[in-house]
gemmi code that builds the backbone of each chain (N, CA, C; Angstrom):
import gemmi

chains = {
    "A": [
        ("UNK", (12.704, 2.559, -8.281), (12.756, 4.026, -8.139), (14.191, 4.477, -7.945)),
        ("UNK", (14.700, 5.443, -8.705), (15.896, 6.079, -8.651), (16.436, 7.139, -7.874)),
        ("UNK", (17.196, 7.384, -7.746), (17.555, 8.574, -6.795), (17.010, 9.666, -7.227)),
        ("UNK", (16.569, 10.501, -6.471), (15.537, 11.431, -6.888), (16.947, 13.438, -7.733)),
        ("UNK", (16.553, 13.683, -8.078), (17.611, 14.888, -8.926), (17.195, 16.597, -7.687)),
        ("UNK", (16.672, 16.031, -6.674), (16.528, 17.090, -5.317), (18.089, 16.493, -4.500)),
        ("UNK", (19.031, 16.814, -4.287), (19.974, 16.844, -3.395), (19.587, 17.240, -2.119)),
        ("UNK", (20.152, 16.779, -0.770), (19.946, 17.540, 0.428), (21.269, 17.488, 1.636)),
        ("UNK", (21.366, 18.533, 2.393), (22.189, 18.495, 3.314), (21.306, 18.865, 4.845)),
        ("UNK", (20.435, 17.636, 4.817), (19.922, 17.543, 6.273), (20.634, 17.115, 7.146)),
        ("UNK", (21.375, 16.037, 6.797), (22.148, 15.295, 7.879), (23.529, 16.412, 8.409)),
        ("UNK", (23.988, 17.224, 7.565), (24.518, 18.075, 8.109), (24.002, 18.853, 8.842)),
        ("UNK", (22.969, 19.544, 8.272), (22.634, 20.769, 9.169), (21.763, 20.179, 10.575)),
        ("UNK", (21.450, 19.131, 10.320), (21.105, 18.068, 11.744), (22.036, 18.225, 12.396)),
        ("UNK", (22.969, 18.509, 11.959), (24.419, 17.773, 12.863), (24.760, 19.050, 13.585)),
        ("UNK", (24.799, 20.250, 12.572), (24.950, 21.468, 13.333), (23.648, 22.430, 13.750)),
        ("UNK", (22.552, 21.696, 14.327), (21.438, 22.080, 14.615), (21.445, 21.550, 16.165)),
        ("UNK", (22.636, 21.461, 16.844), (22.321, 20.464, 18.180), (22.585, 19.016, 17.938)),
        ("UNK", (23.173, 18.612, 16.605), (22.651, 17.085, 16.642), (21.611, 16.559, 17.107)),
        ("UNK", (20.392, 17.077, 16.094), (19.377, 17.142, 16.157), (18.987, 15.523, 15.750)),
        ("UNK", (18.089, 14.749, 16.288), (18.046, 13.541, 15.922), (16.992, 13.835, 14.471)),
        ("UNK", (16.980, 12.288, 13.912), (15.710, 12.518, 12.961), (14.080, 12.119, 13.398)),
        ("UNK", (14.246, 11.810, 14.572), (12.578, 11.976, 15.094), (12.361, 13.572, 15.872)),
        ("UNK", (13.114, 13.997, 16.340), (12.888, 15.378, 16.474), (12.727, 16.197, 15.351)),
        ("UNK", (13.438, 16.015, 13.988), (13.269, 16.997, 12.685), (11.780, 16.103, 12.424)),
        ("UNK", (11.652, 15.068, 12.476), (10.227, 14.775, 11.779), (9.167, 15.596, 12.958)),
        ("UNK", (9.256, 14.880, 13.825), (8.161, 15.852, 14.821), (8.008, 17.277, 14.545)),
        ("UNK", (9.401, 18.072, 13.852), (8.761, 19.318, 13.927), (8.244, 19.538, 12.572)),
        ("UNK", (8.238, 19.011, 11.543), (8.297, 19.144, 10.349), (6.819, 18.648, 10.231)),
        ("UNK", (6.381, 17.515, 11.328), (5.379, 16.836, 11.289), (4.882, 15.840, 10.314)),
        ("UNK", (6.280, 15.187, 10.076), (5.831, 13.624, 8.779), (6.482, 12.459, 10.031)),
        ("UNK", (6.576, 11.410, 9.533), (7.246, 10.323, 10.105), (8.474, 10.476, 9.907)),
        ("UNK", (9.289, 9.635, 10.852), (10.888, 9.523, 10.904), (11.224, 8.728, 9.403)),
        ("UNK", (10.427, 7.909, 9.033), (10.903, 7.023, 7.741), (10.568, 8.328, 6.314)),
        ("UNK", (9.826, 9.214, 6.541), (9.968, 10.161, 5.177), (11.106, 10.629, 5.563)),
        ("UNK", (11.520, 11.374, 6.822), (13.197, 12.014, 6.640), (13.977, 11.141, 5.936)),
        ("UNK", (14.166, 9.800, 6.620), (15.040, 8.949, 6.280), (15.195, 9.016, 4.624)),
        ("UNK", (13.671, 8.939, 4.275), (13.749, 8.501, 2.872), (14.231, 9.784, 1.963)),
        ("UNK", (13.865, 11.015, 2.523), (14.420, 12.165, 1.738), (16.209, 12.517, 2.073)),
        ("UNK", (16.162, 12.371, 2.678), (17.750, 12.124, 3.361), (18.898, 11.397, 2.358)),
        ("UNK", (17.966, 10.079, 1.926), (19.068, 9.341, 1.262), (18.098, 9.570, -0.409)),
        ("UNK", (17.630, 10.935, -0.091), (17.447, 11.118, -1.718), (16.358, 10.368, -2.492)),
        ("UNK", (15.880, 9.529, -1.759), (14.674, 8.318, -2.380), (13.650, 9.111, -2.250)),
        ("UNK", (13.407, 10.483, -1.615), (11.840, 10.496, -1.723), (12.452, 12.467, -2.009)),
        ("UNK", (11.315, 13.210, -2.969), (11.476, 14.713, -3.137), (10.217, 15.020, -2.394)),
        ("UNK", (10.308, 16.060, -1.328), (9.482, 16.640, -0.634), (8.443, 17.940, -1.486)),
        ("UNK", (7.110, 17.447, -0.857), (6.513, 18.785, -2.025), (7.061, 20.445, -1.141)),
        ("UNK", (6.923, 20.830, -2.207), (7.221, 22.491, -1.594), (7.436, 22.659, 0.059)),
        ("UNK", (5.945, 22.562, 0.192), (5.350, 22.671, 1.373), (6.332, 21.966, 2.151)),
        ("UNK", (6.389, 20.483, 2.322), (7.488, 19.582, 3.460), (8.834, 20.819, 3.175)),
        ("UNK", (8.906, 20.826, 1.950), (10.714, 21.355, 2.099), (10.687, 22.339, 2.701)),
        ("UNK", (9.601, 23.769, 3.046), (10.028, 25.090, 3.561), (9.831, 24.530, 5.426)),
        ("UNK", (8.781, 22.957, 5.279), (8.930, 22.979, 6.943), (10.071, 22.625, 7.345)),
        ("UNK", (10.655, 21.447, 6.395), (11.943, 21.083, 6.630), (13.331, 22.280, 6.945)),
        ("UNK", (13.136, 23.483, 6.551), (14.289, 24.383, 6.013), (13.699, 25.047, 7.483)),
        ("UNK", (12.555, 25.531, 7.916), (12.200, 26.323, 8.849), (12.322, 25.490, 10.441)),
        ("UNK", (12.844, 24.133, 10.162), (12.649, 23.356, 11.700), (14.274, 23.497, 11.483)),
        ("UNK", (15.045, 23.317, 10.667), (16.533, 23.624, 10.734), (16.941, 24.799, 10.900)),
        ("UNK", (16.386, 25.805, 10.452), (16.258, 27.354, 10.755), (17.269, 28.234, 9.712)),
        ("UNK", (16.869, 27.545, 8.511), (17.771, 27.785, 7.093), (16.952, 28.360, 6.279)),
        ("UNK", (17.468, 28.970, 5.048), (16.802, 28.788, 3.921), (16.448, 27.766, 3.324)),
        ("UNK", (15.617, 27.453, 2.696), (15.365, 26.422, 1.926), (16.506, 26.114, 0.687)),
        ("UNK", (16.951, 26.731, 0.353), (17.880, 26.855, -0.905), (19.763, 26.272, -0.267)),
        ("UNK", (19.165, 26.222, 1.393), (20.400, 25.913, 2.044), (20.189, 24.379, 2.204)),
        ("UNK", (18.784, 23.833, 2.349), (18.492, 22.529, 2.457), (19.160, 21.813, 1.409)),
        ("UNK", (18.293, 22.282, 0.054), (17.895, 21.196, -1.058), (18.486, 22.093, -2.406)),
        ("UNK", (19.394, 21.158, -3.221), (19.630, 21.578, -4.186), (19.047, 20.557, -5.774)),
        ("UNK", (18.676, 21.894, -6.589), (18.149, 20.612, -7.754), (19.376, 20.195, -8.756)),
        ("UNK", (19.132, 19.268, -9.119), (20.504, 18.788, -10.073), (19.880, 18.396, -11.610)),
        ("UNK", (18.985, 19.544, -12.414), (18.554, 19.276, -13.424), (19.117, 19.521, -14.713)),
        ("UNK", (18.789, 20.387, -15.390), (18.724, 20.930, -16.726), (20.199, 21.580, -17.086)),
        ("UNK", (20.247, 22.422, -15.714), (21.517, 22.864, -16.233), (23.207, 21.897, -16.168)),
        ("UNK", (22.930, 21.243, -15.473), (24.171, 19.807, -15.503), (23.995, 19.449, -16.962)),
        ("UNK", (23.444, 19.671, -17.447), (23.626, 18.351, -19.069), (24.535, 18.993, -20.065)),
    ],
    "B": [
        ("UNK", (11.053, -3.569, 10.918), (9.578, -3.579, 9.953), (9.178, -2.042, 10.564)),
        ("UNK", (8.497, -1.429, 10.038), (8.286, -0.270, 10.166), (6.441, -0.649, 10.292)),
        ("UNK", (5.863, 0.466, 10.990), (4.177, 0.078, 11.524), (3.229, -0.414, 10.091)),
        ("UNK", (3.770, 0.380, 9.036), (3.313, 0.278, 7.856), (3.667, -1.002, 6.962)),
        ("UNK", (4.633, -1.537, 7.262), (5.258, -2.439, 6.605), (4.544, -4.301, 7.225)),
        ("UNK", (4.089, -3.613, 8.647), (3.662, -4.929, 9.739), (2.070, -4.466, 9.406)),
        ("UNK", (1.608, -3.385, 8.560), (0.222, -3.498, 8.359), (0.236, -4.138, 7.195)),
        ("UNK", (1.234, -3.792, 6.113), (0.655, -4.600, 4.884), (0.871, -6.070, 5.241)),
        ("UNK", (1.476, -6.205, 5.838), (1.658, -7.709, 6.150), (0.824, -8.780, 6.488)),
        ("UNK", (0.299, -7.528, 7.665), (-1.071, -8.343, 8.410), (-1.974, -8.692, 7.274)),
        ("UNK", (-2.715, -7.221, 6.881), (-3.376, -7.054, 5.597), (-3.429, -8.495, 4.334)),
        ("UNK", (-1.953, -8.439, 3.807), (-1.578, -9.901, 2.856), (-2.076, -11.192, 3.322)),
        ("UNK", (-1.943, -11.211, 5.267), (-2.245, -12.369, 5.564), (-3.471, -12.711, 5.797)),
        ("UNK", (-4.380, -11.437, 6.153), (-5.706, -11.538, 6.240), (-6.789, -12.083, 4.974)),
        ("UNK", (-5.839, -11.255, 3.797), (-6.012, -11.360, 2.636), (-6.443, -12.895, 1.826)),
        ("UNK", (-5.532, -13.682, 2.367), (-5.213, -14.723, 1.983), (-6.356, -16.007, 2.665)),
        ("UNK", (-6.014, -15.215, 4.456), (-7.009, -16.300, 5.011), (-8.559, -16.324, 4.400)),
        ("UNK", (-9.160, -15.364, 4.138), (-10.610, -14.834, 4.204), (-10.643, -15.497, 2.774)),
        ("UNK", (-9.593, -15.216, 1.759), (-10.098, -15.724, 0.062), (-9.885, -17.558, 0.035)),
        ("UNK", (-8.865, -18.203, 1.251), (-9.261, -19.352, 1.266), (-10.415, -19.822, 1.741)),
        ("UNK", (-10.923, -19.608, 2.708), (-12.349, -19.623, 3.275), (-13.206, -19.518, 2.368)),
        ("UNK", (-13.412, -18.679, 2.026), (-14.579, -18.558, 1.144), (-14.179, -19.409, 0.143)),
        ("UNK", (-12.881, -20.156, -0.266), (-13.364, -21.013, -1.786), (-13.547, -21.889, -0.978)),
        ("UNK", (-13.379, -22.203, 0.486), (-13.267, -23.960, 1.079), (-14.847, -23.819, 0.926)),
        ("UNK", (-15.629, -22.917, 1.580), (-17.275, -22.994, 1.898), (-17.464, -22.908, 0.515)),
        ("UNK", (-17.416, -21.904, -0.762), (-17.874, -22.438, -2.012), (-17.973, -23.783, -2.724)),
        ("UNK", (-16.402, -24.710, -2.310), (-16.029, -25.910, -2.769), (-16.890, -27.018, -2.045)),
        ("UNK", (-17.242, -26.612, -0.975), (-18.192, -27.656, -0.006), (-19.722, -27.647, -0.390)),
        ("UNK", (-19.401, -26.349, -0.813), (-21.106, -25.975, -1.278), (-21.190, -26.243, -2.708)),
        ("UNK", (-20.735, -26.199, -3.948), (-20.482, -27.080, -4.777), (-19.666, -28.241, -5.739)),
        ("UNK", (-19.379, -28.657, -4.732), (-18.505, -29.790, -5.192), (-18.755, -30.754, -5.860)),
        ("UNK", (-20.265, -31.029, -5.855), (-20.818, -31.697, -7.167), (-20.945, -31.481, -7.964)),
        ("UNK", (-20.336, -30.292, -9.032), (-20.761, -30.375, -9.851), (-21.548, -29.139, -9.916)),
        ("UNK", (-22.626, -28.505, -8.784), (-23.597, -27.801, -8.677), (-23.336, -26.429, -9.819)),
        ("UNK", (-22.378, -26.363, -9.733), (-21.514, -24.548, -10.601), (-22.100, -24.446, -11.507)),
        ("UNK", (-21.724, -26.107, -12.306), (-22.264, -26.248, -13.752), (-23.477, -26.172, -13.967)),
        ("UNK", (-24.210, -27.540, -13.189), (-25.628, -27.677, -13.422), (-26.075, -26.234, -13.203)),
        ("UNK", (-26.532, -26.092, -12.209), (-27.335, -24.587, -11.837), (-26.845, -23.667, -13.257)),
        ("UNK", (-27.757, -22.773, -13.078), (-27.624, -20.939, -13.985), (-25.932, -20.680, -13.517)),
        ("UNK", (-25.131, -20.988, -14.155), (-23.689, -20.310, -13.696), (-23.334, -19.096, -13.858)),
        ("UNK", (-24.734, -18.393, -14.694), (-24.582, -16.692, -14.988), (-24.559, -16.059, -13.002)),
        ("UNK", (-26.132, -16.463, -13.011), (-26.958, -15.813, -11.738), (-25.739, -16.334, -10.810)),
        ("UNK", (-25.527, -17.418, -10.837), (-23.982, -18.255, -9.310), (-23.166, -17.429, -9.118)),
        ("UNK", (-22.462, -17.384, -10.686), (-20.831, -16.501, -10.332), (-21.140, -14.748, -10.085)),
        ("UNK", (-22.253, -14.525, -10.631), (-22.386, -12.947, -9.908), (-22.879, -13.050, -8.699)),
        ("UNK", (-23.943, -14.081, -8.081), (-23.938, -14.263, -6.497), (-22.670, -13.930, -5.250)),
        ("UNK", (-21.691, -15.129, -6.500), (-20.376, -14.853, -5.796), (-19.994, -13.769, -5.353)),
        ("UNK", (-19.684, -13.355, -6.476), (-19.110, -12.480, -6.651), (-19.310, -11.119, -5.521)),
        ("UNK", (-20.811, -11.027, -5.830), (-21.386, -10.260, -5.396), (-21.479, -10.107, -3.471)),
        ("UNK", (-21.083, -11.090, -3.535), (-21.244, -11.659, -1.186), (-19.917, -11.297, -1.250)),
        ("UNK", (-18.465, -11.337, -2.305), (-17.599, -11.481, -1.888), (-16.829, -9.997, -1.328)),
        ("UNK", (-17.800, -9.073, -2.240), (-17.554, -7.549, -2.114), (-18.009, -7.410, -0.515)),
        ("UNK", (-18.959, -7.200, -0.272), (-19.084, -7.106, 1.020), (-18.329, -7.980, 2.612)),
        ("UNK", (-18.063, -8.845, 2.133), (-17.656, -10.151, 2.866), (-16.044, -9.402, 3.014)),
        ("UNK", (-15.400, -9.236, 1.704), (-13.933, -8.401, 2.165), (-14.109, -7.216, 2.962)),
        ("UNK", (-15.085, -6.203, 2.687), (-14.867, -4.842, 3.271), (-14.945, -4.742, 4.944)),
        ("UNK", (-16.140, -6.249, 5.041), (-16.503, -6.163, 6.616), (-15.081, -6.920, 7.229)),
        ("UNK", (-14.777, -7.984, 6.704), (-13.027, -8.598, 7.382), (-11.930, -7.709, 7.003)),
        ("UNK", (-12.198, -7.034, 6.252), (-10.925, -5.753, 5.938), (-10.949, -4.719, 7.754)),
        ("UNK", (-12.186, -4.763, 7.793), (-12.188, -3.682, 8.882), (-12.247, -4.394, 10.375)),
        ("UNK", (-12.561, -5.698, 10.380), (-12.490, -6.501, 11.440), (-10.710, -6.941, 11.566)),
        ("UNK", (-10.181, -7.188, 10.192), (-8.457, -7.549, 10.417), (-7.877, -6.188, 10.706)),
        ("UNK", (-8.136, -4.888, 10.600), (-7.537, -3.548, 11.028), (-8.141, -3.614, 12.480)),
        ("UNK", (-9.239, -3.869, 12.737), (-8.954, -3.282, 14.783), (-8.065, -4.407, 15.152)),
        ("UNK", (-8.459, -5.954, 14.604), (-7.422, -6.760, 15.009), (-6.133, -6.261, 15.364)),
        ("UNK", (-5.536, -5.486, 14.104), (-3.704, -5.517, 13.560), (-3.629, -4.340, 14.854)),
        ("UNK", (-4.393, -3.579, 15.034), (-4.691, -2.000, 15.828), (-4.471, -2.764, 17.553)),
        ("UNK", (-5.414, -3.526, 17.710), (-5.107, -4.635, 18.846), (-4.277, -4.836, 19.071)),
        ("UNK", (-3.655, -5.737, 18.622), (-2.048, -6.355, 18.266), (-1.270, -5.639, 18.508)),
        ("UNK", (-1.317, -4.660, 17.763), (0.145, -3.495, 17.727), (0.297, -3.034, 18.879)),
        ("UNK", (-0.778, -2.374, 19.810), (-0.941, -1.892, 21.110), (-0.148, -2.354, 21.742)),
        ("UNK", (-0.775, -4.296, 22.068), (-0.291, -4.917, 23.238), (1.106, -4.986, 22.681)),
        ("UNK", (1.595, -5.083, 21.589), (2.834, -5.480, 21.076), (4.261, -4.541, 21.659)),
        ("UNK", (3.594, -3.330, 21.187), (4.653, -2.375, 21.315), (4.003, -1.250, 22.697)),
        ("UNK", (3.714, -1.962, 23.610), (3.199, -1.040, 25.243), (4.283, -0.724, 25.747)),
        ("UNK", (4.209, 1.016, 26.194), (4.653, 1.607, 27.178), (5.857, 2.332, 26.019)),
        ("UNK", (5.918, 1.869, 24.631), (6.859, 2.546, 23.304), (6.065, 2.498, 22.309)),
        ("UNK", (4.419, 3.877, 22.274), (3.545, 3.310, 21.496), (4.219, 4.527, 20.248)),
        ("UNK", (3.950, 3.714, 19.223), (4.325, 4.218, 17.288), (2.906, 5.028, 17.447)),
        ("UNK", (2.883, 6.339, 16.919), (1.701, 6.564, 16.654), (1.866, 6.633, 15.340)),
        ("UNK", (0.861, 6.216, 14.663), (0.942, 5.673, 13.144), (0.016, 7.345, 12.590)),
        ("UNK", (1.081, 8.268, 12.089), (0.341, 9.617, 11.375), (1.134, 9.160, 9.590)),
        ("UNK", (-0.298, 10.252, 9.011), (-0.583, 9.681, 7.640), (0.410, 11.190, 7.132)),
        ("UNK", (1.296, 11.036, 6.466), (2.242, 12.208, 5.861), (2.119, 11.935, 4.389)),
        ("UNK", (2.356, 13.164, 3.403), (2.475, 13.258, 2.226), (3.261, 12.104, 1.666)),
        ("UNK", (4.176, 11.516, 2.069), (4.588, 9.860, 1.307), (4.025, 9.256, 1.593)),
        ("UNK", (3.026, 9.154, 2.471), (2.257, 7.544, 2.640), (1.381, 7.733, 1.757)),
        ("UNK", (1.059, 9.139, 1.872), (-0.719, 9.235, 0.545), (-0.126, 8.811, -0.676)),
        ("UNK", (1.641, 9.038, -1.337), (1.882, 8.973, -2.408), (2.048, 7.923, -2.514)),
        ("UNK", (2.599, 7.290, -1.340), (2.725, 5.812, -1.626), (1.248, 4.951, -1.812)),
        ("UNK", (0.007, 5.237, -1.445), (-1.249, 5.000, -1.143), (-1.755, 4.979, -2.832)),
        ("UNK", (-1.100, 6.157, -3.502), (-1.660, 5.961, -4.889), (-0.685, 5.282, -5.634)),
        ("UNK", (0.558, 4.970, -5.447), (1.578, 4.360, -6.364), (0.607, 2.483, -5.859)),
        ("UNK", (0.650, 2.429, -4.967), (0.105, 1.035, -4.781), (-1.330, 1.053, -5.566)),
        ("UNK", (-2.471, 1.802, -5.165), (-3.549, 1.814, -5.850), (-3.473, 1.942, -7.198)),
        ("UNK", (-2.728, 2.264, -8.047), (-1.755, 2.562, -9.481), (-1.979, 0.924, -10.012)),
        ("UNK", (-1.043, 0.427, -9.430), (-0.826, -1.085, -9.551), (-1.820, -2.070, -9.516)),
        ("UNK", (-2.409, -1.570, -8.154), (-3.847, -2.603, -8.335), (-4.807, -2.500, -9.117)),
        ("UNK", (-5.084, -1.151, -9.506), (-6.136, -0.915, -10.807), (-5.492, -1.706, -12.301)),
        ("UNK", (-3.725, -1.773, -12.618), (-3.474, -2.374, -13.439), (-3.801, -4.058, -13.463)),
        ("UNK", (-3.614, -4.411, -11.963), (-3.785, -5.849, -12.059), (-5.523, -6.174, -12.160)),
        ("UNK", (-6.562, -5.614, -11.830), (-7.857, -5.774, -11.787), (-8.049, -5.553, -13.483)),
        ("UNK", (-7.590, -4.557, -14.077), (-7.701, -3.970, -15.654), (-7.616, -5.313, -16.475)),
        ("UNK", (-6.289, -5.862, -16.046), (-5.517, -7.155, -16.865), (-6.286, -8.398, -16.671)),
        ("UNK", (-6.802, -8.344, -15.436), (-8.168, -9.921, -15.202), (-9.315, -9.178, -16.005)),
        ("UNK", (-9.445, -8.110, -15.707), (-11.153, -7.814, -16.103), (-10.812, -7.907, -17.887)),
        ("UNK", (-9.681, -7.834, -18.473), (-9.336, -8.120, -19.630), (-9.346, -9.470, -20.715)),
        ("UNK", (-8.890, -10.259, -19.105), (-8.617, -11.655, -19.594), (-10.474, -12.164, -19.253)),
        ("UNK", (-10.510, -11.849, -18.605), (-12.369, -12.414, -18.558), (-13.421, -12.072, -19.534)),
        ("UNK", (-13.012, -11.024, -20.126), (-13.950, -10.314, -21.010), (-13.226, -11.456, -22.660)),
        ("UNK", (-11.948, -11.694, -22.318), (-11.319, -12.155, -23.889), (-11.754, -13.581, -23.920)),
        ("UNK", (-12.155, -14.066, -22.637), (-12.968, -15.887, -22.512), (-14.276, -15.749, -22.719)),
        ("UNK", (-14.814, -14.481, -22.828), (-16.039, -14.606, -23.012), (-16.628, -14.460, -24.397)),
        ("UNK", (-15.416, -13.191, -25.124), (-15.799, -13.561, -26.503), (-14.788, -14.810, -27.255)),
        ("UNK", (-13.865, -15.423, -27.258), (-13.581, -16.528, -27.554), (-14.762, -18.009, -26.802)),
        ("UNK", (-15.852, -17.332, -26.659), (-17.021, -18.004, -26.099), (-16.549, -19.508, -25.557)),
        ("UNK", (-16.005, -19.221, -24.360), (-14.795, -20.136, -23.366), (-16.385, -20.499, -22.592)),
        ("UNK", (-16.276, -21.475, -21.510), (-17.450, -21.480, -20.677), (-17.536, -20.156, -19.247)),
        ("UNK", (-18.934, -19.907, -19.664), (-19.386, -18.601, -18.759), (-18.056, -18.807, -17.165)),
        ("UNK", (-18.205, -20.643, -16.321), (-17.647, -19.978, -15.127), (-16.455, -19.828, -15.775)),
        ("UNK", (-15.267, -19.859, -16.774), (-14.116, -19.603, -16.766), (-13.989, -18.414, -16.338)),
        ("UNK", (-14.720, -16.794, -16.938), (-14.715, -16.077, -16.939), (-15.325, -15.395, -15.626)),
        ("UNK", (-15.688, -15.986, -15.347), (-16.267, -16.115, -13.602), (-14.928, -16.727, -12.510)),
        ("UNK", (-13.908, -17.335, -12.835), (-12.995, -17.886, -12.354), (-11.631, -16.890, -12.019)),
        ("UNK", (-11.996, -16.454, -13.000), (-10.643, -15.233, -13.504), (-11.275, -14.360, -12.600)),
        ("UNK", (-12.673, -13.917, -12.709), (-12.977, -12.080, -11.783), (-12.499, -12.857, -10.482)),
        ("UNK", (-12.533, -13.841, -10.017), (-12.814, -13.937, -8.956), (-11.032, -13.792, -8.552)),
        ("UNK", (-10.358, -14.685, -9.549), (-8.645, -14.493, -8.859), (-8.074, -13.589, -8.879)),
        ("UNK", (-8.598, -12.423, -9.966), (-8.457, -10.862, -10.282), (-8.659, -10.067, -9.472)),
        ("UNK", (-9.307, -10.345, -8.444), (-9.965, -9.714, -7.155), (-9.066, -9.964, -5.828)),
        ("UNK", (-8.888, -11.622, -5.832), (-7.679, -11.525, -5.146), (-6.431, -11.089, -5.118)),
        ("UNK", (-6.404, -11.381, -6.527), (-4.328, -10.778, -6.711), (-4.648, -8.933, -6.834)),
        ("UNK", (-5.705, -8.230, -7.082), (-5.952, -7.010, -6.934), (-5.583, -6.761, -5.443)),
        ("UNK", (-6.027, -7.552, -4.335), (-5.732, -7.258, -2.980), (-4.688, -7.745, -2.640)),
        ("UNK", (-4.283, -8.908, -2.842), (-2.960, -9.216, -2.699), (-1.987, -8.374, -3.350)),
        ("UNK", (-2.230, -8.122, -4.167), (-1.460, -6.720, -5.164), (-0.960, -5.515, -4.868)),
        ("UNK", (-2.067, -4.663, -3.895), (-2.078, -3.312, -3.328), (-1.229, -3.828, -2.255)),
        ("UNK", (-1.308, -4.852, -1.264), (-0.219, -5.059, -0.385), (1.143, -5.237, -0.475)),
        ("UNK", (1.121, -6.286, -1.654), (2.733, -6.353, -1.851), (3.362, -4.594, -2.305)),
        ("UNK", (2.650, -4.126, -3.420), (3.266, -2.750, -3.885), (3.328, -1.847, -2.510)),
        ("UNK", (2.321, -1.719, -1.827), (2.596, -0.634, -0.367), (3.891, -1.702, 0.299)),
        ("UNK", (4.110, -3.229, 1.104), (5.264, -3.070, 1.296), (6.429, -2.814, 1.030)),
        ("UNK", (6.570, -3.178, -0.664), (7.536, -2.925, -1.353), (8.270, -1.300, -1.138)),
        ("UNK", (6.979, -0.076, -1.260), (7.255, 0.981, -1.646), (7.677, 1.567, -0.329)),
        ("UNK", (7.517, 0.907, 1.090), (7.721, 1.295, 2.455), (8.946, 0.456, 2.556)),
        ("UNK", (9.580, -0.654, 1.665), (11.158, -1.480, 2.468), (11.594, -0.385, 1.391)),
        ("UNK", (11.592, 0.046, 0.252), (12.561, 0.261, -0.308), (12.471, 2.520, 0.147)),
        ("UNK", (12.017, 2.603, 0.680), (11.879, 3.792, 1.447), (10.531, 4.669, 0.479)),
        ("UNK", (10.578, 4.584, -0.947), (9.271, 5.089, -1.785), (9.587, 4.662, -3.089)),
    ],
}
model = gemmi.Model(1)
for chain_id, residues in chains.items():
    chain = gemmi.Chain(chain_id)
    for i, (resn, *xyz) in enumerate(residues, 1):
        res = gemmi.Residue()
        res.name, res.seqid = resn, gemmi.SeqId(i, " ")
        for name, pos in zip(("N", "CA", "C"), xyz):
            atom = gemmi.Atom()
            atom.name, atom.element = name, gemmi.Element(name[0])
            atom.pos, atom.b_iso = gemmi.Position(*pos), 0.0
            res.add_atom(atom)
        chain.add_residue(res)
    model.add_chain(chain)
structure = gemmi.Structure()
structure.add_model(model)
structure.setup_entities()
């Protein structure tokens, strides 16, 4: 499995969220610490749904989370 | 190892013990020869047939086990093991795989039967098709939990 074409800046906005750990963003997001991990380093794309909990436990837009890297790069 | 990663594990090993067992008691029970002589139609679907049930009840006896285990293992820092949208995906990427490996025996058994091979060959194959089907779904779920999905 390849790196997924969803980009993210969790670990930043973790960082300026309190240095928020990643079992606290999973708890609020409500998945396991190993899906952050795995969306984090890009291995896993969150459906809709995970990404607006993800964007709403950081207290962002979603569009501030996750960027797509598709169609228009080519 | 992550809780998921120490279940498929258990799982593989349970896997393994329960499908040796049952060939040691088959092999004891015909080791003469009996496979052949007897109806080997009515035998190998007998098998077959105890073996379905025989996994589902040690499938669920090796989970309170692993459930056991884990408790005393990790007390007073308990994992609570919750089911999130990657495990279900990972749940069908593994089930994906095992339907291919069951497809590919139930393939090769059906191709000994019209190259009119002897009935247990084809009785030999469902039966290892069944194992590497379970052995199968485990390796792909650990795989898809070390390498993150």
């Amino acid at each position: 499995m390849g790196k997924s074409r969803v980009t993210n800046n969790i670990r930043t906005l973790r960082f300026h969220h309190g240095e928020m750990t990643q079992e606290q963003l999973a708890v609020k997001a409500g998945v396991t610490r190993q899906t952050i991990i795995a969306i984090e380093n890009s291995r896993y794309s969150p459906s809709l749904e995970l990404a607006f909990r993800i964007a709403g436990a950081l207290g962002v837009k979603l569009e501030e989370v996750f960027t797509y890297h598709g169609e228009e790069e080519k | 190892m992550s809780y998921h990663e120490r279940r498929a594990v258990a799982m593989m090993a349970s896997t393994v013990l329960i499908f040796a067992s049952y060939c040691l008691v088959l092999y004891l029970k015909y080791r003469g020869g009996d496979f052949v002589q007897a109806d080997p139609l009515r035998l190998g679907a007998v098998i077959l047939l105890l073996l379905i049930p025989l996994l589902i009840v040690s499938k669920i006896l090796s989970m309170i086990l692993f459930t056991i285990g884990q408790a005393i293992a990790v007390q007073g820092n308990p994992e609570i093991p919750i089911e999130d949208e990657r495990d279900k995906m990972i749940g069908q990427k593994s089930a994906v795989a095992a339907f291919s490996i069951f497809g590919a025996g139930f393939f090769l058994a059906m191709g000994t039967l019209a190259l009119a091979w002897p009935m247990q060959t084809a009785f030999y194959l469902l039966f290892f098709c069944i194992f590497a089907t379970d052995i199968g779904i485990q390796i792909a779920e650990f795989r898809f939990y070390r390498r993150g999905f």
